[in-house]
PQR file of N, CA, C, O and H, with PARSE charges and radii, in Angstrom:
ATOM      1  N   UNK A   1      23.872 -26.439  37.238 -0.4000 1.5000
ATOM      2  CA  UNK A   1      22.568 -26.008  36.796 -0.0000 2.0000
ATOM      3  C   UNK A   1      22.689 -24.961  35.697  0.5500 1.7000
ATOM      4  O   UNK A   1      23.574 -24.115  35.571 -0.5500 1.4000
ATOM      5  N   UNK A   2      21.412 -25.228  34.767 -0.4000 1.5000
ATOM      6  CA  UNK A   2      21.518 -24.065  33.930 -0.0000 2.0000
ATOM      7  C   UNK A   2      20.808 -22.286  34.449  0.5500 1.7000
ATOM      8  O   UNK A   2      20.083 -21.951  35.386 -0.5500 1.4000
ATOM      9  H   UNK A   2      20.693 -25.915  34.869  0.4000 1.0000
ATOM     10  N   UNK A   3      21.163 -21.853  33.826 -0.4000 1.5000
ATOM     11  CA  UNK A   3      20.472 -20.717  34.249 -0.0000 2.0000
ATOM     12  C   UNK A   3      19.612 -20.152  33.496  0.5500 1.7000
ATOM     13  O   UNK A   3      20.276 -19.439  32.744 -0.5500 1.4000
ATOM     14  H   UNK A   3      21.752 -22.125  33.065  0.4000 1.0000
ATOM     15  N   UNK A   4      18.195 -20.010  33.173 -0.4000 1.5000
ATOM     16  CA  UNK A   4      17.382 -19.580  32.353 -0.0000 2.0000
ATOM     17  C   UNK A   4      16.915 -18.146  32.000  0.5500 1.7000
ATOM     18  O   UNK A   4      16.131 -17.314  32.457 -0.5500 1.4000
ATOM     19  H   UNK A   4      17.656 -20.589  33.785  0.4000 1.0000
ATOM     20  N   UNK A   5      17.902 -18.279  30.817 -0.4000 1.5000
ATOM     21  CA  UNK A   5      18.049 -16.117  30.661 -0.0000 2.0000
ATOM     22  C   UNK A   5      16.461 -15.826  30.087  0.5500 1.7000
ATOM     23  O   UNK A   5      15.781 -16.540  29.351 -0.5500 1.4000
ATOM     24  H   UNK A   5      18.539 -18.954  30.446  0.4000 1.0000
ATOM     25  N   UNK A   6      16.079 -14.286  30.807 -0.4000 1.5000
ATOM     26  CA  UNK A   6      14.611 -14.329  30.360 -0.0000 2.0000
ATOM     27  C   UNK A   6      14.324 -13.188  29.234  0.5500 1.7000
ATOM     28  O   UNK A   6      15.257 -12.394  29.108 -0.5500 1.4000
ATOM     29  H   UNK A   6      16.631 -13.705  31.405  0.4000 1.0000
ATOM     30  N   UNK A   7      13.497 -13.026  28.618 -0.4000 1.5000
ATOM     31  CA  UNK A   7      13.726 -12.436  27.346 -0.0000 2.0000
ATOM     32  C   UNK A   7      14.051 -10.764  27.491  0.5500 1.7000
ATOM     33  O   UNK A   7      13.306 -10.057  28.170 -0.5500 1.4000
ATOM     34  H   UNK A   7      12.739 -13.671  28.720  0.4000 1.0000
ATOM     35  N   UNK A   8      14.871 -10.379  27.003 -0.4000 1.5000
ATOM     36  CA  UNK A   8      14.958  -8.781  27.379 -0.0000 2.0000
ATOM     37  C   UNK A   8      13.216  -7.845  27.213  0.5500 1.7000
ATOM     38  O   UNK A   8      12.247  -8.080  26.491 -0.5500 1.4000
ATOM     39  H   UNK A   8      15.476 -10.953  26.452  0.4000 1.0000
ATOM     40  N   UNK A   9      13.388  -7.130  27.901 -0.4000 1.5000
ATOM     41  CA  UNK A   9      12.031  -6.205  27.641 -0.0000 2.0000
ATOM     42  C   UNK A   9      12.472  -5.124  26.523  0.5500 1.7000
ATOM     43  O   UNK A   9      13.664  -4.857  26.367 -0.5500 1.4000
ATOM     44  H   UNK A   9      14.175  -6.939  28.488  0.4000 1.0000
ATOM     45  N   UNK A  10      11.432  -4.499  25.733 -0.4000 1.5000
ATOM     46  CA  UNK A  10      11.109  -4.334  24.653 -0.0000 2.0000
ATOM     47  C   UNK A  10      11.512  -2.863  25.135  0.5500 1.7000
ATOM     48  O   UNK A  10      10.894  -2.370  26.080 -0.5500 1.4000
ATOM     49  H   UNK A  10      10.464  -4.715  25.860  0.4000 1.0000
ATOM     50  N   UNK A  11      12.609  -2.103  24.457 -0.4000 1.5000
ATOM     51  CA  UNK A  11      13.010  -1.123  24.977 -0.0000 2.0000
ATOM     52  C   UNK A  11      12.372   0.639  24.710  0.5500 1.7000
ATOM     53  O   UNK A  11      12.093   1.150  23.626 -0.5500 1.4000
ATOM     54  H   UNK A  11      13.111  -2.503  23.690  0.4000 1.0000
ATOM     55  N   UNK A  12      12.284   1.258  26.065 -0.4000 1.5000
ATOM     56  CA  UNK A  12      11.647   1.982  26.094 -0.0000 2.0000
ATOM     57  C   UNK A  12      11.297   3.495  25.255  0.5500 1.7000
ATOM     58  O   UNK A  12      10.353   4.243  24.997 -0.5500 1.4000
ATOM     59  H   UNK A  12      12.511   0.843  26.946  0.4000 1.0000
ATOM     60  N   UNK A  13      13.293   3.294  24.970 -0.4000 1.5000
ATOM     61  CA  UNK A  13      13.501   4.558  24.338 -0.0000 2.0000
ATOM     62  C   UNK A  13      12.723   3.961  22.725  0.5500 1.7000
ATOM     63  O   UNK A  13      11.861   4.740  22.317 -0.5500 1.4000
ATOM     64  H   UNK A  13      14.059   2.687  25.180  0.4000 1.0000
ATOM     65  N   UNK A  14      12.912   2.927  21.990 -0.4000 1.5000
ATOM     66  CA  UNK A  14      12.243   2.499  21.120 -0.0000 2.0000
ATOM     67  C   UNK A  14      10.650   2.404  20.793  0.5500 1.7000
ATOM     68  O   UNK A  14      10.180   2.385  19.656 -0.5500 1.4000
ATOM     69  H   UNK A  14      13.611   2.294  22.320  0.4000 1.0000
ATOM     70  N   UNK A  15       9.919   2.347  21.994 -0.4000 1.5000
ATOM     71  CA  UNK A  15       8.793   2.698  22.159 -0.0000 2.0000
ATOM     72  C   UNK A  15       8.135   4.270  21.657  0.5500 1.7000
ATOM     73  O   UNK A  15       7.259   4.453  20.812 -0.5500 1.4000
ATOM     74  H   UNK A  15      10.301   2.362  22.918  0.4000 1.0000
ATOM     75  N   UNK A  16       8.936   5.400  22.550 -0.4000 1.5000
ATOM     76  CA  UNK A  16       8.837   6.436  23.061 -0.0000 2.0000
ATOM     77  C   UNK A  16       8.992   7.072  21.172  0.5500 1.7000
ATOM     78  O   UNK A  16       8.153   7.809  20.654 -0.5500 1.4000
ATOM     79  H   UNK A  16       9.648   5.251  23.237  0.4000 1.0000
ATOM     80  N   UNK A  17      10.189   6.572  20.492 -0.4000 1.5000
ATOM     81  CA  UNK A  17      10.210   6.925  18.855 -0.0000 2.0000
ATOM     82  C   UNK A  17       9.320   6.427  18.404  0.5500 1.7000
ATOM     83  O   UNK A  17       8.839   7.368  17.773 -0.5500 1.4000
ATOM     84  H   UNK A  17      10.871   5.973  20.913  0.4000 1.0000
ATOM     85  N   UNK A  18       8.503   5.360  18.185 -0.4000 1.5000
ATOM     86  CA  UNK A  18       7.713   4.894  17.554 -0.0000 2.0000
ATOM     87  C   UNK A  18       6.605   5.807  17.838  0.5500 1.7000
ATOM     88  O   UNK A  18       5.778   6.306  17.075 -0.5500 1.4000
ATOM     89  H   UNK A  18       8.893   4.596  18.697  0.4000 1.0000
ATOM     90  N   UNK A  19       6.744   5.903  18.927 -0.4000 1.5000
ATOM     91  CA  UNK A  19       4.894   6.852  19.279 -0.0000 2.0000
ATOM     92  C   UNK A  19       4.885   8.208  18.743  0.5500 1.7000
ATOM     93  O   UNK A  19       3.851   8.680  18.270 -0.5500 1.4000
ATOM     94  H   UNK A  19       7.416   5.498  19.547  0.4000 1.0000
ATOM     95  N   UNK A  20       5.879   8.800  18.786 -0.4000 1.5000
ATOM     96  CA  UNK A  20       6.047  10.009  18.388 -0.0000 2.0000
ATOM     97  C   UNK A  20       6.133   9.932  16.680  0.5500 1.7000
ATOM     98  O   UNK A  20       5.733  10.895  16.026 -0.5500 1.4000
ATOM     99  H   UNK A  20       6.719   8.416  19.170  0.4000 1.0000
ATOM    100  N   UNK A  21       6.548   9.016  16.174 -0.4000 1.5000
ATOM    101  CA  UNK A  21       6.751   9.229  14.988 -0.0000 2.0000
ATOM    102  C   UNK A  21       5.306   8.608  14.795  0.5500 1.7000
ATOM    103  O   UNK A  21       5.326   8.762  13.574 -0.5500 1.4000
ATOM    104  H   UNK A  21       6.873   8.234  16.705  0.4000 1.0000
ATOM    105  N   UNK A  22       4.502   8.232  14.943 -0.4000 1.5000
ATOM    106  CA  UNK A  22       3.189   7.536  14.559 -0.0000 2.0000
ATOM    107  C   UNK A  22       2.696   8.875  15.174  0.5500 1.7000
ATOM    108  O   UNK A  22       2.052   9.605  14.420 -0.5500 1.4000
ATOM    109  H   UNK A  22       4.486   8.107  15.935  0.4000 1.0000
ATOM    110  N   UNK A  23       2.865   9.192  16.144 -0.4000 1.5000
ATOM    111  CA  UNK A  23       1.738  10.556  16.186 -0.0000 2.0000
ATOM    112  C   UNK A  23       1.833  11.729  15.068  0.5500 1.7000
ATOM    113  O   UNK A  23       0.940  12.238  14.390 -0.5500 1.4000
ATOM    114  H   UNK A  23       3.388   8.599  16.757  0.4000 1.0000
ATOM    115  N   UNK A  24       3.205  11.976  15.113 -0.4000 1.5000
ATOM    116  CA  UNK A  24       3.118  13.518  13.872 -0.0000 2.0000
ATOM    117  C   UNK A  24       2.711  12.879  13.004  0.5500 1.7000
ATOM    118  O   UNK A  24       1.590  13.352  12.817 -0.5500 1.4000
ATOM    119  H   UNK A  24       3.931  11.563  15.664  0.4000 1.0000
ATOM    120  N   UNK A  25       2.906  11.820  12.070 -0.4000 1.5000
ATOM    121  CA  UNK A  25       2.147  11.417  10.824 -0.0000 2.0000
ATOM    122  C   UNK A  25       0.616  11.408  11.390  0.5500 1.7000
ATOM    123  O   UNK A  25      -0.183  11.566  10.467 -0.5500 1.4000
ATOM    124  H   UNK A  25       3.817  11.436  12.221  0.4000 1.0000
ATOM    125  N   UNK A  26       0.237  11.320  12.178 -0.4000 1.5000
ATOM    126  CA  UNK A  26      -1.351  11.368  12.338 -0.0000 2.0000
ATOM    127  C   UNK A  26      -1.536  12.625  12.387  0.5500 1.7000
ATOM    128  O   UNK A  26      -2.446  12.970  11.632 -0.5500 1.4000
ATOM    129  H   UNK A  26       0.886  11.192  12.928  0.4000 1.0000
ATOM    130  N   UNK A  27      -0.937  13.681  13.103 -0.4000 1.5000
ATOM    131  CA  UNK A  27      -1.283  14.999  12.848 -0.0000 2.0000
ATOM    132  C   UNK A  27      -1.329  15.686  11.776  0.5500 1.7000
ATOM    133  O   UNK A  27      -2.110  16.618  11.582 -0.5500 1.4000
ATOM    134  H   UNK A  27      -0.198  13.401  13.715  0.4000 1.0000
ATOM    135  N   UNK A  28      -0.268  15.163  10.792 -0.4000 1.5000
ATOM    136  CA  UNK A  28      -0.053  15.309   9.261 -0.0000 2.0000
ATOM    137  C   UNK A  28      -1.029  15.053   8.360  0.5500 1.7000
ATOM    138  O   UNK A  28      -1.152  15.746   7.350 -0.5500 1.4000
ATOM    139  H   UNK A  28       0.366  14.406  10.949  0.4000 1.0000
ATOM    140  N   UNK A  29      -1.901  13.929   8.665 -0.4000 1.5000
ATOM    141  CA  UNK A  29      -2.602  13.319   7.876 -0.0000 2.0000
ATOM    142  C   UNK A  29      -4.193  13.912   8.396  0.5500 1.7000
ATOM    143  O   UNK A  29      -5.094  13.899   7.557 -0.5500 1.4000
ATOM    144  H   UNK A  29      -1.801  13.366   9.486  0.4000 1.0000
ATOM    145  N   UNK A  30      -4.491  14.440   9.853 -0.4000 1.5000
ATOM    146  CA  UNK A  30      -5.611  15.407  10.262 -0.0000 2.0000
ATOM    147  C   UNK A  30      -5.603  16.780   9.383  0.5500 1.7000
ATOM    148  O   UNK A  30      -6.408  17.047   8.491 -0.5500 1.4000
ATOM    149  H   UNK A  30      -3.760  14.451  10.535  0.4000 1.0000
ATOM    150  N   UNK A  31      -4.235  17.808   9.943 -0.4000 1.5000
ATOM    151  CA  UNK A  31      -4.544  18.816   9.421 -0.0000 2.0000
ATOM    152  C   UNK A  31      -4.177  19.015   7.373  0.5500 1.7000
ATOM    153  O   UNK A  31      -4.180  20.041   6.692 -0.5500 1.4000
ATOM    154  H   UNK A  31      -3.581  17.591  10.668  0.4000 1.0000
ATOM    155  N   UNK A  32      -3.952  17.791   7.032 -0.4000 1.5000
ATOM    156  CA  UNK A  32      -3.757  18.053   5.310 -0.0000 2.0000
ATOM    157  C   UNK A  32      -5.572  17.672   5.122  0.5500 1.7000
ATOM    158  O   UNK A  32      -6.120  18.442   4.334 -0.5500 1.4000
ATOM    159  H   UNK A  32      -3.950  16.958   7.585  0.4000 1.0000
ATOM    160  N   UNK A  33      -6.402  16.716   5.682 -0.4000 1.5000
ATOM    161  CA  UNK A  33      -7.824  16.365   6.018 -0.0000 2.0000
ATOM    162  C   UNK A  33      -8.708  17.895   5.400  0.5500 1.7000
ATOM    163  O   UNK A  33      -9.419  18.351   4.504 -0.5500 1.4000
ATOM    164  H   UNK A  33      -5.956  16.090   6.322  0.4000 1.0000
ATOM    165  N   UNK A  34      -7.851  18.248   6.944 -0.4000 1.5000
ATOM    166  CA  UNK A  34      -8.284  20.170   7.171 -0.0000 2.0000
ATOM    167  C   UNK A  34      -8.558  20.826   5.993  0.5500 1.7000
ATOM    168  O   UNK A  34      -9.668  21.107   5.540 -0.5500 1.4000
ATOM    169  H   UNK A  34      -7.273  17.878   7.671  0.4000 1.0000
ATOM    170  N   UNK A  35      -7.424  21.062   5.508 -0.4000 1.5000
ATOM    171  CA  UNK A  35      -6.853  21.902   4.413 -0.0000 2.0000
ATOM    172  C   UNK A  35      -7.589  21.719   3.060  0.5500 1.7000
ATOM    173  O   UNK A  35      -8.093  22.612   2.378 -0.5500 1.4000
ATOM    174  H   UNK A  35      -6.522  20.834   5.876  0.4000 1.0000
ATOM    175  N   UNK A  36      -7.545  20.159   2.761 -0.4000 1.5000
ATOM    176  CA  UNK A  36      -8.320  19.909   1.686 -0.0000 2.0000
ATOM    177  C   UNK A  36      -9.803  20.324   1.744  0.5500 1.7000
ATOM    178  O   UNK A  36     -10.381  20.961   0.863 -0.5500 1.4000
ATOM    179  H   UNK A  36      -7.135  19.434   3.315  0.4000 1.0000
ATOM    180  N   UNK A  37     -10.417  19.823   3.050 -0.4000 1.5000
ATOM    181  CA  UNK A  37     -12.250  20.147   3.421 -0.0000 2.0000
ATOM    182  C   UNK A  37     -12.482  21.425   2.956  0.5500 1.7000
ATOM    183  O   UNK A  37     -13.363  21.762   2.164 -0.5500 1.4000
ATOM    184  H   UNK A  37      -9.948  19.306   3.766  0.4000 1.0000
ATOM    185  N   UNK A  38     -11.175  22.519   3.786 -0.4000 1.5000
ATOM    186  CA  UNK A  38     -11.885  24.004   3.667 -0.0000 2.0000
ATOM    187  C   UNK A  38     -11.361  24.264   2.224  0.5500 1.7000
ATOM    188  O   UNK A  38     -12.267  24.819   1.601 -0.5500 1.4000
ATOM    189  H   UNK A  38     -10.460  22.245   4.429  0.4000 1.0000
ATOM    190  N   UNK A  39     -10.128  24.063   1.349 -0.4000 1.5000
ATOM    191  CA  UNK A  39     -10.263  24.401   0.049 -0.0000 2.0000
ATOM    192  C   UNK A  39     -11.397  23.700  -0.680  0.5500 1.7000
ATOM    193  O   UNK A  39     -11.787  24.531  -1.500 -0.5500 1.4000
ATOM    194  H   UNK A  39      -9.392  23.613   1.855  0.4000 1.0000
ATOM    195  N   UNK A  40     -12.187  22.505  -0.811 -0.4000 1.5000
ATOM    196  CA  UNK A  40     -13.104  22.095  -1.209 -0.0000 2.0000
ATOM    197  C   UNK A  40     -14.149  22.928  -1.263  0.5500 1.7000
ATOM    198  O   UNK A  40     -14.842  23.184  -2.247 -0.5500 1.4000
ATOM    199  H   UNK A  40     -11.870  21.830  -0.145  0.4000 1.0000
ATOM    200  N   UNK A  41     -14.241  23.355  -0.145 -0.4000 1.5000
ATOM    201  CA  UNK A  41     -15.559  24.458   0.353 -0.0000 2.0000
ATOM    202  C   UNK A  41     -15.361  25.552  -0.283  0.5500 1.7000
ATOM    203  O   UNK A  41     -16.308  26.020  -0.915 -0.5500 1.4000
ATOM    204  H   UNK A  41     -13.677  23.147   0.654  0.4000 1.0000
ATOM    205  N   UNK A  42     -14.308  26.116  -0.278 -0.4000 1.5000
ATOM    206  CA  UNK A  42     -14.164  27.334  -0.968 -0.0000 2.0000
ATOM    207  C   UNK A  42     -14.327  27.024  -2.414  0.5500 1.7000
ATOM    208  O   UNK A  42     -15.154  27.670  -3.059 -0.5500 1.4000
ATOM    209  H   UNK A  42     -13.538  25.736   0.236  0.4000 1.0000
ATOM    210  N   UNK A  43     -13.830  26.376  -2.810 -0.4000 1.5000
ATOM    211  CA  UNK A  43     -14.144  26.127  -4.606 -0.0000 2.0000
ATOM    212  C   UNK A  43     -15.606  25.739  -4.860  0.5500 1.7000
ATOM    213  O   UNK A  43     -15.991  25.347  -5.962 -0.5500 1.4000
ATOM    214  H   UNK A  43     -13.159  25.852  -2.286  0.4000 1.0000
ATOM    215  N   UNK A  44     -16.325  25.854  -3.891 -0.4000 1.5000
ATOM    216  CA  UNK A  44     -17.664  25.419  -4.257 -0.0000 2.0000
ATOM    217  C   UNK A  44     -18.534  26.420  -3.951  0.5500 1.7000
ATOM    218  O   UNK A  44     -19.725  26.417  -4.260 -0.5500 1.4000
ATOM    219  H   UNK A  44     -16.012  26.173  -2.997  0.4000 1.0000
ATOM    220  N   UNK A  45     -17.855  27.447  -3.233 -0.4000 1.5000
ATOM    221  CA  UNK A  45     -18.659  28.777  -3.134 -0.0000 2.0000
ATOM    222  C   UNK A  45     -18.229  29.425  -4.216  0.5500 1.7000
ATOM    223  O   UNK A  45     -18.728  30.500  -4.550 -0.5500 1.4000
ATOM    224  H   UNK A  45     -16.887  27.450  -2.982  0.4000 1.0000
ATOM    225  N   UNK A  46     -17.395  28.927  -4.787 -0.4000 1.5000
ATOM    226  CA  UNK A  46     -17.009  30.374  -6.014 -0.0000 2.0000
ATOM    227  C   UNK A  46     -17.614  29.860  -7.095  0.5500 1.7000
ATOM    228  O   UNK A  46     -17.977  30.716  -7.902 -0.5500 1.4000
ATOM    229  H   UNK A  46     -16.990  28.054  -4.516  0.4000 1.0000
ATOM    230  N   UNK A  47     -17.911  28.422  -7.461 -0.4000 1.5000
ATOM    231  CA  UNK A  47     -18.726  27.990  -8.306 -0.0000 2.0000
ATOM    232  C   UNK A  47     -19.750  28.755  -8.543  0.5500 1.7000
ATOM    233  O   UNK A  47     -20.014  29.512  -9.477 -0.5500 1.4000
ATOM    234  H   UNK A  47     -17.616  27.727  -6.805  0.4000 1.0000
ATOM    235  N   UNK A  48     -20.699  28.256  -6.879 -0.4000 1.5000
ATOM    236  CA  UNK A  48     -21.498  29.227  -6.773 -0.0000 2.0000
ATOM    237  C   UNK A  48     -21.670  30.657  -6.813  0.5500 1.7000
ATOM    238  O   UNK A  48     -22.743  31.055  -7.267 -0.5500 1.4000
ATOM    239  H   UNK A  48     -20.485  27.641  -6.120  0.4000 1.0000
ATOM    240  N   UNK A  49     -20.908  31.426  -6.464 -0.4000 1.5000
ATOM    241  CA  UNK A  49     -21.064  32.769  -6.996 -0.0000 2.0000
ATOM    242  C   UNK A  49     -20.895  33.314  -8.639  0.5500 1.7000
ATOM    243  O   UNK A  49     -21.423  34.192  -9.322 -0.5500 1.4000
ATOM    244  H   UNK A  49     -20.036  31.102  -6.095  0.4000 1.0000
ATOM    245  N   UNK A  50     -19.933  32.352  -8.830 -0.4000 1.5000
ATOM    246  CA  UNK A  50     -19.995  32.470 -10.344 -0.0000 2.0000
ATOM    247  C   UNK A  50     -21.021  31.698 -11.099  0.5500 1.7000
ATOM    248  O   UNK A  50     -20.623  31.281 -12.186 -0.5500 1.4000
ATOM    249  H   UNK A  50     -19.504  31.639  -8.275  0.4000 1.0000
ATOM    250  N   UNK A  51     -22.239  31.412 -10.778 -0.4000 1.5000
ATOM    251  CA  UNK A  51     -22.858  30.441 -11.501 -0.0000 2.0000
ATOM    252  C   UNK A  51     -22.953  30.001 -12.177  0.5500 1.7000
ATOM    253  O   UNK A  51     -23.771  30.244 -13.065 -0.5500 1.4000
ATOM    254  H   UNK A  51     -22.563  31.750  -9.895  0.4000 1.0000
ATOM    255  N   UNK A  52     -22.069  28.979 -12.147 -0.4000 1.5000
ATOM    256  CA  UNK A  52     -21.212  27.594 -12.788 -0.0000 2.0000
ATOM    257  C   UNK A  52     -22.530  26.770 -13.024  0.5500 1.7000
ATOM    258  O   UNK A  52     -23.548  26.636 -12.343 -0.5500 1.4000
ATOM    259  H   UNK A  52     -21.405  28.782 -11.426  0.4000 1.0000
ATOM    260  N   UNK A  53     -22.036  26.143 -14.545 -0.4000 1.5000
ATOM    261  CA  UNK A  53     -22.944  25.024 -14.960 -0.0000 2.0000
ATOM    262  C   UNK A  53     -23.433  23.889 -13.987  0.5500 1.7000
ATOM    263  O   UNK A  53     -22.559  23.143 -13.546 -0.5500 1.4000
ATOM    264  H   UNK A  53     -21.209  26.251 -15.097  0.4000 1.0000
ATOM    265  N   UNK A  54     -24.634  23.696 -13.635 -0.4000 1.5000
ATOM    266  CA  UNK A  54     -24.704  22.039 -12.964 -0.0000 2.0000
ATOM    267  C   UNK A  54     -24.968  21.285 -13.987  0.5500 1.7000
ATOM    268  O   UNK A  54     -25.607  21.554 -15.004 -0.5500 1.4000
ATOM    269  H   UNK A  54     -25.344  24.302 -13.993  0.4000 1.0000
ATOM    270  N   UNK A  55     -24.479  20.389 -13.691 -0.4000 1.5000
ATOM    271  CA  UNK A  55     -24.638  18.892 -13.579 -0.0000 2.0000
ATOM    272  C   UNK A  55     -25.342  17.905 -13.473  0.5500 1.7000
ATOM    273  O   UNK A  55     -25.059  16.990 -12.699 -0.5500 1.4000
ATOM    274  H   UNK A  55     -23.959  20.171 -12.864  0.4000 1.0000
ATOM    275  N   UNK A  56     -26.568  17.908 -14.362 -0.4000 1.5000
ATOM    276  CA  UNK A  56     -28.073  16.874 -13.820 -0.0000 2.0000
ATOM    277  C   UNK A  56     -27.773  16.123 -14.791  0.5500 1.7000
ATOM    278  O   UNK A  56     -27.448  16.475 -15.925 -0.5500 1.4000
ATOM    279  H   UNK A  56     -26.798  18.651 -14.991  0.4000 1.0000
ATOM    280  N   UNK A  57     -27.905  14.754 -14.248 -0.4000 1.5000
ATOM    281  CA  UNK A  57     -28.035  13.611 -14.780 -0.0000 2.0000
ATOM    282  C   UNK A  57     -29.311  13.245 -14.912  0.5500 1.7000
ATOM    283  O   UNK A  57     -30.040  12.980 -13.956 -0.5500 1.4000
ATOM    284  H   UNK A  57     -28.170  14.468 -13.327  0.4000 1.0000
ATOM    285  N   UNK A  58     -29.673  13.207 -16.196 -0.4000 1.5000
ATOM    286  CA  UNK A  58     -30.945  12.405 -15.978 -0.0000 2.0000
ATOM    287  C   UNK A  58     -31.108  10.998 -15.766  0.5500 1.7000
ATOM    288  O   UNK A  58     -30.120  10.285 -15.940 -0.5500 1.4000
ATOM    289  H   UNK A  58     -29.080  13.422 -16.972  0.4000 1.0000
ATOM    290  N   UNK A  59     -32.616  10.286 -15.284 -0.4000 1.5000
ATOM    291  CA  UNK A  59     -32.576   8.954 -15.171 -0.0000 2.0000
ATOM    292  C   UNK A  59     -33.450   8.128 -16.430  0.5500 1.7000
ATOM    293  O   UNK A  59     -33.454   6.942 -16.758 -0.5500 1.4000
ATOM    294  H   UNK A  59     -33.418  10.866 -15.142  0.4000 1.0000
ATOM    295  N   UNK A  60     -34.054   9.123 -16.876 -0.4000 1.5000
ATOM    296  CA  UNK A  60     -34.385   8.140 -18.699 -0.0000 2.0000
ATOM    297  C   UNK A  60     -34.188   9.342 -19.407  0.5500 1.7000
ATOM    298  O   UNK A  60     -34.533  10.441 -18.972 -0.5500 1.4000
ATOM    299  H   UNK A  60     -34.051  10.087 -16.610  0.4000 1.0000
ATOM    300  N   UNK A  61     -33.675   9.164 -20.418 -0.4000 1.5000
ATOM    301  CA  UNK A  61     -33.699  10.065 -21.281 -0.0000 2.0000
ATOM    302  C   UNK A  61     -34.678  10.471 -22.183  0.5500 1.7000
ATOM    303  O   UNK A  61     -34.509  10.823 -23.350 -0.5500 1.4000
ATOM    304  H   UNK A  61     -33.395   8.272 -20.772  0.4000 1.0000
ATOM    305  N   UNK A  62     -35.907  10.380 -21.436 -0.4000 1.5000
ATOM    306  CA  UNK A  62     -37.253  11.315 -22.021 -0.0000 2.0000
ATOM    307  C   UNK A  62     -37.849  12.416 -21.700  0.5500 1.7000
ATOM    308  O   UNK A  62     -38.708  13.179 -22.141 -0.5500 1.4000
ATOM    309  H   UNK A  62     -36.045  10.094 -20.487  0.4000 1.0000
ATOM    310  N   UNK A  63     -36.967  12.257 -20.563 -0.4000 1.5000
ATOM    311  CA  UNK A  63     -37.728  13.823 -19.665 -0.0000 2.0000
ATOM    312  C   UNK A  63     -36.590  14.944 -20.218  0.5500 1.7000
ATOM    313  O   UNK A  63     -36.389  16.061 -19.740 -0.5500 1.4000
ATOM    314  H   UNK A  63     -36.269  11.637 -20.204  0.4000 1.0000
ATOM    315  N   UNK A  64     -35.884  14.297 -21.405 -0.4000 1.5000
ATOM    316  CA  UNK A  64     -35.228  15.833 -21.136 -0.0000 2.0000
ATOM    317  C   UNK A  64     -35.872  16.967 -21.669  0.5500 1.7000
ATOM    318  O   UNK A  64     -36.744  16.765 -22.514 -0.5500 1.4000
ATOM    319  H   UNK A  64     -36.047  13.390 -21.793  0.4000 1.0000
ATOM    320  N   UNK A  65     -35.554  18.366 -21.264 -0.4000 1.5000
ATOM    321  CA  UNK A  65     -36.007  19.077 -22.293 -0.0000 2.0000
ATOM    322  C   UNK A  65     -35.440  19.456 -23.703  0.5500 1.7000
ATOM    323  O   UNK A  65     -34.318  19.238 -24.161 -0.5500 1.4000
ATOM    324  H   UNK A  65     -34.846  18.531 -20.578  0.4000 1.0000
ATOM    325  N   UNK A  66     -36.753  20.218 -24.390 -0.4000 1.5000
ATOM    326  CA  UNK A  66     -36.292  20.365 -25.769 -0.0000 2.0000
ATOM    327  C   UNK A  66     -34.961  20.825 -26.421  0.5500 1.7000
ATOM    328  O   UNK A  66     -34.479  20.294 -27.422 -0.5500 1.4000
ATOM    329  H   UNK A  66     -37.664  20.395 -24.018  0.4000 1.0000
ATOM    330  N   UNK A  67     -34.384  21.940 -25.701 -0.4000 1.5000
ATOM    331  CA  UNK A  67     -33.465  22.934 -25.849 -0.0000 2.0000
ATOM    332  C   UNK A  67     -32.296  22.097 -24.991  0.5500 1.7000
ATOM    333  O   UNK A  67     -31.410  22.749 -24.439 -0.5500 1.4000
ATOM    334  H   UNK A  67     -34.776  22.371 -24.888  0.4000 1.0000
ATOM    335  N   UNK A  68     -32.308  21.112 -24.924 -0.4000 1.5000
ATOM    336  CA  UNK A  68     -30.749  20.449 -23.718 -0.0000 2.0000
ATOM    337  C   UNK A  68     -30.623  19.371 -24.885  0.5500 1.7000
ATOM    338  O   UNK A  68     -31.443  18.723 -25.535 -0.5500 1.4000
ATOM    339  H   UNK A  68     -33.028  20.582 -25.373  0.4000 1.0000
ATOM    340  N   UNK A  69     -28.520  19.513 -24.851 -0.4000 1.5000
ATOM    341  CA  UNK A  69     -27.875  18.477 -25.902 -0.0000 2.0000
ATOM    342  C   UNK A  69     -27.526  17.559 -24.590  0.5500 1.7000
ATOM    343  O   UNK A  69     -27.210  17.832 -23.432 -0.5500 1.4000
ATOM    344  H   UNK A  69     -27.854  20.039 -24.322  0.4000 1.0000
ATOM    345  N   UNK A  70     -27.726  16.382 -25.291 -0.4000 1.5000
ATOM    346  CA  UNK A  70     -26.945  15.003 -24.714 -0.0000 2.0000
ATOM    347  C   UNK A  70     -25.715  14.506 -25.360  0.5500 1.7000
ATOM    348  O   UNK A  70     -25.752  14.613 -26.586 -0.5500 1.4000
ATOM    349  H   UNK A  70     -27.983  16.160 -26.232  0.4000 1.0000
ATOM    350  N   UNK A  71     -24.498  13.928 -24.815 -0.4000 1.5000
ATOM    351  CA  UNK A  71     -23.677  13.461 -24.528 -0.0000 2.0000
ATOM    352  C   UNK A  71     -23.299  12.276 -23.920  0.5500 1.7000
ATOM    353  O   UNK A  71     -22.941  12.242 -22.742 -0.5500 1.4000
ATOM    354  H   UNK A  71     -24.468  13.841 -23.819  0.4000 1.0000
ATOM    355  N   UNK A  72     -23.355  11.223 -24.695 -0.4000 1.5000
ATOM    356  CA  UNK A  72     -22.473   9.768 -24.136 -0.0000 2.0000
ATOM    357  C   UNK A  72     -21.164   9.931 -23.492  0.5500 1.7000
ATOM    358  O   UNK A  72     -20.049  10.258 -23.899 -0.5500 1.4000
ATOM    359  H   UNK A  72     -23.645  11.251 -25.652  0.4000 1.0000
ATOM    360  N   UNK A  73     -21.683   9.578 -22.293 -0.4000 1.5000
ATOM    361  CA  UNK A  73     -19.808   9.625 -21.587 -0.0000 2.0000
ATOM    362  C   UNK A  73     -19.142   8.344 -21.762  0.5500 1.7000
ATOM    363  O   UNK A  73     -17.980   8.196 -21.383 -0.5500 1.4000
ATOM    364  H   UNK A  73     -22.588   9.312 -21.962  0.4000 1.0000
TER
END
């Protein structure tokens, strides 16, 4: 008779690296998330305190006013 070898199981210690290495890259990729949000925030309060030019787009160019230059982007 033959003997029917059955497939090895998928080994544990190989598991156990994979998870760990898939987790710190997820933690990596949360707190750099972090980092960017709150520097974002901060560069947008200093805008604001420095009162930095905005940015209005108009939607026809009739309403602009007299004293505002336009620019083709």
């Amino acid at each position: 008779m033959k003997t029917i070898e059955l497939p090895r199981a998928f080994p544990l210690r190989t598991l156990i690296v994979c998870f760990t290495i898939w987790l710190i890259a997820t933690e990596i990729l949360v707190f750099d998330q972090i980092k960017f949000d709150s520097r974002t925030r901060l560069l947008e309060q200093a805008a604001r305190a420095l009162h930095g030019p905005e940015v209005i787009v108009p939607n026809e160019p009739s309403h602009v006013p007299s004293g505002a230059k336009m620019q083709t982007l």
